[in-house]
C-alpha positions as a Markdown table, in Angstrom:
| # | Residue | x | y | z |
|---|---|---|---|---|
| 1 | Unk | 108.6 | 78.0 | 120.9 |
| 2 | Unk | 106.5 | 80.4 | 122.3 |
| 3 | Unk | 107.7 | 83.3 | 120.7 |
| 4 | Unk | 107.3 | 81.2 | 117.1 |
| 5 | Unk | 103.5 | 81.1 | 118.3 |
| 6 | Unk | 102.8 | 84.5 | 119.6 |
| 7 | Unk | 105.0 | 86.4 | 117.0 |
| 8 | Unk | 106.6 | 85.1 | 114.1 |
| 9 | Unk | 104.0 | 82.5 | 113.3 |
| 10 | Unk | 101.0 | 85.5 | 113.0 |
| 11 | Unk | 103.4 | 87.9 | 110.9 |
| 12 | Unk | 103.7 | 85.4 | 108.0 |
| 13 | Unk | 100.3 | 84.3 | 107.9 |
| 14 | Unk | 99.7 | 87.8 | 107.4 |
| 15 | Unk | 102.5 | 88.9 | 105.2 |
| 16 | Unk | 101.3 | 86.2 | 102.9 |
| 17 | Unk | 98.0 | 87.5 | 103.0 |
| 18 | Unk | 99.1 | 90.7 | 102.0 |
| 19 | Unk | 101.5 | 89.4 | 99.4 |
| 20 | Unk | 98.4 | 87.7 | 97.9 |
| 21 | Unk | 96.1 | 90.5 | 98.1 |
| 22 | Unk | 98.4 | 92.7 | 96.2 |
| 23 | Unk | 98.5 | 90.0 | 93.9 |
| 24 | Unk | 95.0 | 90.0 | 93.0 |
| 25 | Unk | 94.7 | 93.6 | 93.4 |
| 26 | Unk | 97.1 | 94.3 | 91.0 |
| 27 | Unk | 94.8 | 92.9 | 88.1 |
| 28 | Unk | 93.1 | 96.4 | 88.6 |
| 29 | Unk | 96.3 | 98.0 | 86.7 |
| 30 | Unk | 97.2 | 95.9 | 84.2 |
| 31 | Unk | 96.0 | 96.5 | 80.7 |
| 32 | Unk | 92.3 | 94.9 | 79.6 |
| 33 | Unk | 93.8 | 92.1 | 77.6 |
| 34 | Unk | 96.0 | 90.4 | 80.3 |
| 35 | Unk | 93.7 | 91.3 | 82.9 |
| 36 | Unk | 91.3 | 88.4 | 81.2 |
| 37 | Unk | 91.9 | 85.0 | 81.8 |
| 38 | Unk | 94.2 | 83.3 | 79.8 |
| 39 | Unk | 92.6 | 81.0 | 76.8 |
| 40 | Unk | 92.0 | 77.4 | 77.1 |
| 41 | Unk | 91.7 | 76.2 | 73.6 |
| 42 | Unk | 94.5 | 76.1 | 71.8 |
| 43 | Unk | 95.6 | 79.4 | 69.1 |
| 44 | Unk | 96.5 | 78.7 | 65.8 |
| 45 | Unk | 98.2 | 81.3 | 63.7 |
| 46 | Unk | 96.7 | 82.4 | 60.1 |
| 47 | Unk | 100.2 | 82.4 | 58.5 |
């Protein structure tokens, strides 16, 4: 159980972290229109 504490436990806490920073990084890349949040109200088309 030690080893769970001292090793294993601290590498997924961090590999999550980085999994979620490169996740919210990678808004930086995408083009301007997805990079915007997405609509709330709902779209209607004109045809």
């Amino acid at each position: 159980m030690a080893i769970f504490r001292q090793y294993v436990a601290p590498f997924l806490i961090v590999l999550v972290f980085l999994v979620a920073l490169v996740a919210v990084s990678s808004r930086i890349f995408l083009p301007a229109d997805m990079a915007a949040p997405a609509p709330t109200e709902e779209v209607t088309s004109a045809s």
